[in-house]
N, C-alpha and C positions, 0 to 999 in steps of 0.2 A: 297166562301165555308163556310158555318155555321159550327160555332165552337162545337166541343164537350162540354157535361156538365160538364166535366174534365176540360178545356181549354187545351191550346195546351202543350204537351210533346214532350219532345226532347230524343232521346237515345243518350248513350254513349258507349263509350269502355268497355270491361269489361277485365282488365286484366288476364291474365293466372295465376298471383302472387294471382291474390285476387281468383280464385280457390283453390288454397292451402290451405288461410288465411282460408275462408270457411270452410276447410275440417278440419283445426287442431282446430277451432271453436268447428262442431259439436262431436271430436272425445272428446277434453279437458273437453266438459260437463260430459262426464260422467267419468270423473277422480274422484275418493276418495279425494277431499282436506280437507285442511285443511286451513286456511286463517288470518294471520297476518298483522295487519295494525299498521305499529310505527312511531316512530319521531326519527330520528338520531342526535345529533348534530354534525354537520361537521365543526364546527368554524375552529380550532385547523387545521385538515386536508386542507381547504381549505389556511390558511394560510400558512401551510409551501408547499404546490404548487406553490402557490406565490415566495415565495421565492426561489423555486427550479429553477422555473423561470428566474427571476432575475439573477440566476447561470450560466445562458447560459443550464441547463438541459431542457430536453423533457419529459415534465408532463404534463399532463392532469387532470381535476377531475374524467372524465370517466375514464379513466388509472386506476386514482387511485382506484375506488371504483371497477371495473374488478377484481383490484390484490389482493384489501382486501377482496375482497366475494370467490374469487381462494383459497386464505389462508386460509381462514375462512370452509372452506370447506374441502381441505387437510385435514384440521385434525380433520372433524367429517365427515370422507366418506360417512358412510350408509344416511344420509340424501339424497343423492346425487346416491343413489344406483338403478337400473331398477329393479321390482318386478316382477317376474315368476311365477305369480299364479299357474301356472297347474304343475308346478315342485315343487311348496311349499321351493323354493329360490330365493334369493335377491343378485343381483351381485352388488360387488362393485367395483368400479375402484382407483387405485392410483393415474391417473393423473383428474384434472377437466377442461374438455372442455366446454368453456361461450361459448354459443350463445350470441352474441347482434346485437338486434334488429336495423337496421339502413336504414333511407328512402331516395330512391332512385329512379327516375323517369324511369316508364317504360310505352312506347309511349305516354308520357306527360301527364302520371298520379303518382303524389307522391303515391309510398305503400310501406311496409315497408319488408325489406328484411333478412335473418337472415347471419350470417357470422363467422365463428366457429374460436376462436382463443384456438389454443391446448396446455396441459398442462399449463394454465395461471397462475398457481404457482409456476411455476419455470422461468417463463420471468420477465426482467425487467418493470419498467414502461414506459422507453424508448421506449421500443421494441412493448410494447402491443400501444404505444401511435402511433407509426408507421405502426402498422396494420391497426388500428382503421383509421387513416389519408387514408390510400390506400384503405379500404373500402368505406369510404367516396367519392374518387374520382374515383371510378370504373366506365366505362362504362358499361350499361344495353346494352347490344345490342340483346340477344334473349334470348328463354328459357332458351337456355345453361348457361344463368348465373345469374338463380333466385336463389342461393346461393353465395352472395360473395366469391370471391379468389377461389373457388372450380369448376371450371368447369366442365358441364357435358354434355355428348351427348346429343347435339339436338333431333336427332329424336326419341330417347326412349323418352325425355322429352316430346316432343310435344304429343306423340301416349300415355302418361302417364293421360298427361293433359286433355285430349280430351273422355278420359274415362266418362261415368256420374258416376257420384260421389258415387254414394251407393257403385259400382265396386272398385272407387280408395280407398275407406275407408277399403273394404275386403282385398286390398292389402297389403297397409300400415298397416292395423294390423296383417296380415299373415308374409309380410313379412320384418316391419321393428320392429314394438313394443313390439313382441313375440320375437325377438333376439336382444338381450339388446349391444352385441360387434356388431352389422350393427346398430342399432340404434343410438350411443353414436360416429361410426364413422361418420354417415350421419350428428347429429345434434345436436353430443355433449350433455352431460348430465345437462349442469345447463343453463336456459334461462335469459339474463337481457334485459331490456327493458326500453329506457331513454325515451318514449314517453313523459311519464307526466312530465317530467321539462321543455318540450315546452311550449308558454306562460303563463299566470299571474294566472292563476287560483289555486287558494289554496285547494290541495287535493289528495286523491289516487285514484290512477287507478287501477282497479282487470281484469287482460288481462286472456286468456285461451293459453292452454300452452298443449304439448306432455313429457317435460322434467317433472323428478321428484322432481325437485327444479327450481322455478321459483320467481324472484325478478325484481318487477316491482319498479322503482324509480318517483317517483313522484314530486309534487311541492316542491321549494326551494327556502327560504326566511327568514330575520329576523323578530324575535319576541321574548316574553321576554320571560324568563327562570332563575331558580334559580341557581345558582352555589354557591357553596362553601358560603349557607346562603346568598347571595346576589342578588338583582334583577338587573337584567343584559341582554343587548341583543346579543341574540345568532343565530346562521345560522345553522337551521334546516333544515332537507331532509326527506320527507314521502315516506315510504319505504313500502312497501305490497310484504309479501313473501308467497309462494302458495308451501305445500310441501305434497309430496305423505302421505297422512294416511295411508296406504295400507304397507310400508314400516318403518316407525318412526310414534315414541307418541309425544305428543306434548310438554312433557320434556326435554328428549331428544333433539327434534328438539331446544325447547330455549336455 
C-alpha cells in the first residue's frame, strides 16, 4: 500500500481530562489578566525545610510554598475574590482554597489533574504535605475521579464530558463562574501550578487558569545575587502570577 504524502499517522487516546484542560484553555483566554513574572529567593526557606526535615517533621517545599501563598492571601482576600459583573460585586471569601495542579496517569497518559486543599491557612504544613502525598498516590480509575480526593458521579461526569464543547463551555459559565460559592466550592479560588520546576529549563511558565488568582511556579536553580552588598549564590524560584484585572489594580495586587 503506498504511503500517503503525510507518511504514516498513528491516533491516540484522547483523554476525557484533556477535554476539560481544553475547555478552561478556551474559557481563561478571555480572562481580564494581568501578568507578573518574578524571581523569589527561596535559599533561607529551602534551608530551614531541610532542617525540619532532619527533625523527624513532615515538610515539603511544595507544603511550604501552598502555606505561604494560603497566608499571603488571608490577608489580602479581594485579590482572590470572584467578580460578578452583572451584579457590579466582588465576593470575597475568608478561607483560601489552592488548587494544585498534580499529574497523574489516566489510561496511560500523564495530564495533569487539579486537587482542592481547603482553607490552606489554617493547616499545617504537615498536614497540607500529607494531602499533597495522598494526591500523588491516588488511583485514576474513571471520570469520577478527574478531581483528586473529590469524587464525583460517574454518569453525570461522563454525560458532562461527552457534551461538544461550545454546550459544556455555556454550562460552566452558566452555572459554575456566574456563582462564585459553587465555583470556589468546585475548584477553589486560588490555582498553583508546579509544572515548570519539572526538568532543567530556566524559566516561566504563563498556564490559563478559571481561578482569580493564579501562580504558576517555575524553574529552580542557583545563581548569583546580591545580598546584603555582597555577591553571593542564591536559590531562586520564577514565579508568574496571573490575577483577575476585573477585580484588583495592580498596586494593590503587589
Amino acid at each position: 500500500m503506498a504511503l500517503m504524502p503525510g507518511g504514516r499517522a498513528t491516533e491516540i487516546a484522547y483523554p476525557p481530562s484533556r477535554r476539560l484542560t481544553a475547555d478552561v484553555g478556551r474559557i481563561g483566554r478571555g480572562k481580564h489578566r494581568v501578568q507578573a513574572l518574578l524571581e523569589i529567593d527561596v535559599t533561607e526557606a529551602r534551608s530551614r525545610i531541610k532542617a525540619l526535615r532532619r527533625e523527624g517533621e513532615r515538610a515539603s517545599f511544595t507544603a511550604y510554598l501552598v502555606k505561604a501563598i494560603a497566608e499571603s492571601v488571608a490577608g489580602h482576600p479581594t485579590v482572590a475574590g470572584y467578580n460578578r459583573a452583572r451584579r457590579n460585586r466582588v465576593v470575597v471569601f475568608d478561607d483560601v482554597d489552592v488548587a494544585l495542579v498534580i499529574e497523574r496517569s489516566v489510561d496511560g497518559v500523564r495530564v495533569p489533574l487539579p486537587y482542592v486543599i481547603r482553607a490552606a491557612q489554617r493547616k499545617t504544613l504537615a498536614a497540607i504535605r500529607d494531602e499533597i502525598d495522598a494526591a500523588r498516590s491516588q488511583r485514576v480509575g474513571d471520570e469520577g475521579d478527574l478531581v483528586l480526593g473529590e469524587r464525583r458521579p460517574v454518569p453525570a461526569m461522563r454525560a458532562f464530558i461527552a457534551l461538544p464543547q461550545w454546550l459544556r463551555l455555556v454550562l460552566m459559565r452558566a452555572f459554575l463562574l456566574d456563582r462564585p460559592q459553587r465555583a470556589k466550592a468546585a475548584m477553589g479560588n486560588v490555582m498553583v501550578t508546579t509544572v515548570g520546576m519539572v526538568g532543567r529549563v530556566r524559566g516561566w511558565i504563563v498556564p490559563s487558569s478559571l481561578h482569580p488568582l493564579c501562580i504558576a511556579l517555575g524553574s529552580l536553580g542557583s545563581r548569583p545575587a546580591v545580598r546584603q552588598g555582597a555577591l553571593c549564590e542564591r536559590t531562586i524560584l520564577n514565579v508568574t502570577v496571573l490575577f483577575d484585572h476585573d477585580v484588583v489594580d495592580g498596586v494593590p495586587a503587589a
